[in-house]
N, C-alpha and C positions, 0 to 999 in steps of 0.2 A: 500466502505463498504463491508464485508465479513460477509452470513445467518446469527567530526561534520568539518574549511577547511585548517588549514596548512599541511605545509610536515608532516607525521608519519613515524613510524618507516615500514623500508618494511615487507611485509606481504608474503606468503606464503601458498599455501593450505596443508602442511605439520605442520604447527605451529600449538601448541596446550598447552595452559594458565591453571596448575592444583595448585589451592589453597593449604594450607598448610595442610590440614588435608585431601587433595583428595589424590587418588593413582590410575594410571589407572589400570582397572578390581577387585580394591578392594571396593572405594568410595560403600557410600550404602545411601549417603545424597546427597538432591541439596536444592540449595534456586533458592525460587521463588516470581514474585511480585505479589501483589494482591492486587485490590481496594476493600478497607473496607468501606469507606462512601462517600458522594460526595466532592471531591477535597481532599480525602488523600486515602494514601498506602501504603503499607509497606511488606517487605522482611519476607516470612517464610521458615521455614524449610521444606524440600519434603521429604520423605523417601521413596527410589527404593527398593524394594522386587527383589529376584532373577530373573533374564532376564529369560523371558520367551520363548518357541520355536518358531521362524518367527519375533523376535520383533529384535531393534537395541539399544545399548544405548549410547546417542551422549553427548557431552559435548561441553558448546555452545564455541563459538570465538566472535562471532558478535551478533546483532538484529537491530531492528529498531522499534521506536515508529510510528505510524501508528495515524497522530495528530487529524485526522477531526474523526473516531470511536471512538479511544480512550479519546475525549474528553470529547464525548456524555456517553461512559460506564462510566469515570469518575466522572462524573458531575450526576449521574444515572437519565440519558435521554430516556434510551430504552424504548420504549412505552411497556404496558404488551403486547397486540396483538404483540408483535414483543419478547417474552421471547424467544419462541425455535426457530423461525428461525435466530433469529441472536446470537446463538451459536456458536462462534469458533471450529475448530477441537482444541480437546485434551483440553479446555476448561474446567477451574472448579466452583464450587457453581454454584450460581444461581443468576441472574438479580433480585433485584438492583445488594444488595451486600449482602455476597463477593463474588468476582469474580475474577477468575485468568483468565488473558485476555490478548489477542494477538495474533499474525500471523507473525510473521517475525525476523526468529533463523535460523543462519548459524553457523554450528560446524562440530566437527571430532566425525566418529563413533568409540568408542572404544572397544566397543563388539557386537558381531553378526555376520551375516555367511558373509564367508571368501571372497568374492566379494565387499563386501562394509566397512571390517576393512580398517581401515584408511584413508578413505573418507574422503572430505568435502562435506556436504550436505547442501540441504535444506530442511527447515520444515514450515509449516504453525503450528510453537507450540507458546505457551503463554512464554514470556520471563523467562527464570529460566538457572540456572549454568548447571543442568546435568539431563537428561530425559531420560525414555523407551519409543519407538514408533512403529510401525507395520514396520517392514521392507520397504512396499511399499511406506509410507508417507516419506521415507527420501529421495529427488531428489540428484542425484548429481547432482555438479556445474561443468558444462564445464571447461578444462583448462585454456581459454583464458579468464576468469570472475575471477579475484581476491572474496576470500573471503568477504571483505569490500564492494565489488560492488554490491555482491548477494544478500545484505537485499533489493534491490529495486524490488526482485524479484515479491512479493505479490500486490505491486502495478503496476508494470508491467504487471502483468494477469489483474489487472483491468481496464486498458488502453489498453489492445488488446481487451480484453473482447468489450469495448463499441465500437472499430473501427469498431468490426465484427459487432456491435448491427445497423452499419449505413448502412451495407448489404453492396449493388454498388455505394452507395453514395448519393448525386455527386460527387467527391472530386475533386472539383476545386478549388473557395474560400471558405474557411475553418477557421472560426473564433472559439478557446477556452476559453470561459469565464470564469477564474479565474484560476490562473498561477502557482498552488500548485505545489507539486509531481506531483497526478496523470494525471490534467491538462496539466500540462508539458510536461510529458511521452506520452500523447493521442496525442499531438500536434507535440512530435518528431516521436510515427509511422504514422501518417499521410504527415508527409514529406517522411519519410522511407521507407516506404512500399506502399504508390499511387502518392506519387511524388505533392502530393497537394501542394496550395499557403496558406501557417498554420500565422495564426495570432496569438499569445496569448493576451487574455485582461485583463488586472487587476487595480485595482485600484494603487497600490502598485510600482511606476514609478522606485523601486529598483529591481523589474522583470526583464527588462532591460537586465542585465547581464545574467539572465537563460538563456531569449530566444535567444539572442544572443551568449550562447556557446553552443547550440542543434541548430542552423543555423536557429532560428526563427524568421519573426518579431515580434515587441509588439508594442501594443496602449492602452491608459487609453480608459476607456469607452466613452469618448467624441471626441476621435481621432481614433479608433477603423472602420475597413471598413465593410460598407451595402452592402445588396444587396448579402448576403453570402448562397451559395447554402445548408452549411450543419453547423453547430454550436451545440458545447458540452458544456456542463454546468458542471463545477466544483467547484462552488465557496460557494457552501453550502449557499447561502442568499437570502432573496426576488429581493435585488437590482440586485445582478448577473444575476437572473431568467428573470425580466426584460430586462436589457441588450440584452443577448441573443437570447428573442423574437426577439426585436428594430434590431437584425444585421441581422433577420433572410429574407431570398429574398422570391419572390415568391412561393411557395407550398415546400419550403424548410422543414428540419427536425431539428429539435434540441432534443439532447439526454442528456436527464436529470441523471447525472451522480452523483449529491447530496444527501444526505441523511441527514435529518433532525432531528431524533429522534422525539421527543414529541411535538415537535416545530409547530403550523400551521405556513404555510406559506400561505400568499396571492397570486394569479399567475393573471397575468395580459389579462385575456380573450375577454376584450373589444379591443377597436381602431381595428387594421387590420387585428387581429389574425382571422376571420373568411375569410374576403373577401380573404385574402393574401394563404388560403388552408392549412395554416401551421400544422404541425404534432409535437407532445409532444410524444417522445418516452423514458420510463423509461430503464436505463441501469441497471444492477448489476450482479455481479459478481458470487452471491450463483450459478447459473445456465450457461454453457455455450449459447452464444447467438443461437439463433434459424439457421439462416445462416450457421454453424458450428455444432450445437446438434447430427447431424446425424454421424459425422464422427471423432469426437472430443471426446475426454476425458477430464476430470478433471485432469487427469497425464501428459496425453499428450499437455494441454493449459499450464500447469504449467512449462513444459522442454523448451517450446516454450519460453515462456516469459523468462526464465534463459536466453536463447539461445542470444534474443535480447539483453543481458547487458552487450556485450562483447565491444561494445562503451566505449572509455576513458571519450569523453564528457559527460559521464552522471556523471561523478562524481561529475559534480557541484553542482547537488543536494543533495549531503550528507555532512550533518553540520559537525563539529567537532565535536571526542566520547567524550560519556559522559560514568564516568562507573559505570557498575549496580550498587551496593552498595549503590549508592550515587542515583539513581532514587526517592526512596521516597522525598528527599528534593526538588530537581529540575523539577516534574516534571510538577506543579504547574504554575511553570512558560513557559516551555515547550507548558504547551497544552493549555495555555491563547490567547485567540481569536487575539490580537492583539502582538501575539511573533515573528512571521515573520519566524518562522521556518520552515525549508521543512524538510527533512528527515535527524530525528535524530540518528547519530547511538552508540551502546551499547556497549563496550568493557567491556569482561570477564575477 
């Protein structure tokens, strides 16, 4: 939470997709998507007023649906207590609906100062064809990060995010409970970057091949190893949350990485969870973790996490594109509990 697989054609951070009626530096229109009720959305027109001084205006190439949020904005799950903090940057309307919602657009800047024309960047913006943004919001993407790879960036701040949230750990055995994206991604820097023994669990025995192309093991919840010094919770459900407890070892941590919307969840605080010392620590992303707060930026976690997506292996997590135009019909099916999708990506 934030406050698609065969061969394509090769990509380029030079490439750049302009509609029929765009022109670079003339364009004065973009579309953009927006949820109007619960399970529908649809494509409006945006109109950019002239660039103003310090802003960029980029034109997208990529995005990515962001499926366990974007579910809940969908489905209009934001609890009220939860309107202004779980505001997107660059975000429009208002919770329910409508709302123009999202975090994950990689494009070329095609006006703004002369350091970042013809960039490929990144943006935490709401999916849409062509936008004005502060100069500073637009990261670049390192050269050795294909454009296509960078949409996992937003979810990759949120998987370093929760590593820093486990502090010094322990990282030894290391179980991920529920095999998403972000799960995923928590479970490749934790082999990454502490050299941990990373489990992923899920229910989903077609996992399988994730874990196995990020160099991880997997086990269903029943095959799944105890006795685990540090365990994350991804899997957005009571069941996963359970789990989780169940693998967690002696005064071990688990870091609740879920976000539920409106939804109570039951947490399972009886059997061991007392005697056993265990710790429930809530992860999220709005805030850098505490461990880091001091010397860390919201700029600087975000270049970070680009920086990690220079991995070819990660590309198993990005479905087949789907292209925008065509989101309102699809994406229904897209963000349905039982689609099995990980990260879907947008072509412009």
């Amino acid at each position: 939470m934030r406050s698609v697989r065969e061969c394509a054609p090769k990509e380029t951070h030079d490439s750049v997709s302009h509609g029929p009626r765009d022109h670079i530096g003339l364009s004065k229109t973009g579309a953009a998507l927006w949820y109007v009720a619960p399970g529908r959305a649809e494509i409006r027109e945006e109109t950019l007023g002239p660039l103003t001084a310090g802003s960029v205006r980029v034109r997208a190439l990529h995005g990515a649906i962001s499926r366990g949020t974007e579910a809940l904005v969908a489905a209009g799950k934001v609890p009220f207590s939860e309107f202004q903090r779980m505001r997107a940057p660059f975000m429009a309307g208002d919770f329910p609906f409508p709302v123009k919602y999202g975090y994950a657009t990689v494009g070329t800047v095609e006006q703004g100062p002369a350091e970042l024309q013809g960039r490929t960047v990144f943006s935490l913006h709401p999916h849409q064809t062509l936008f004005d943004i502060p100069a500073g919001a637009a990261v670049p993407i390192p050269v050795d990060v294909p454009a296509s790879r960078a949409i996992l960036a937003a979810n990759m701040e949120t998987a370093l995010n929760a590593v820093w949230d486990a502090d010094d750990g322990p990282f030894g055995r290391v179980a991920i409970v529920g095999a998403g994206v972000v799960g995923a991604l928590t479970g490749y820097l934790c082999r990454e970057l502490v050299q941990a023994d990373v489990t992923l669990v899920d229910i989903n025995p077609a996992r399988t091949a994730v874990a196995s192309a990020l160099g991880l093991r997997f086990a269903t919840p029943e095959q799944a190893p105890a006795e685990c010094g540090l365990v994350f919770h991804a899997s957005a459900s009571a069941a996963g949350l359970a789990t989780a407890l169940d693998l967690a070892g002696d005064e071990a941590t688990v870091i609740e990485m879920s976000w539920y919307g409106d939804t109570p969840v039951p947490v399972p605080l009886g059997g061991a969870f007392h005697s056993r010392r265990l710790k429930l620590v809530a992860s999220q992303v709005g805030r850098v973790a505490p461990s880091h707060r001091r010397d860390w930026t919201h700029r600087r976690r975000l270049e970070k996490a680009l920086s990690l997506l220079a991995d070819g292996r990660l590309d198993a997590l990005i479905e087949l594109p789907v292209a925008f135009a065509d989101l309102p019909t699809v994406l229904p099916r897209f963000l349905a509990p039982a689609s099995g999708i990980l990260c879907q990506r947008i072509d412009y």
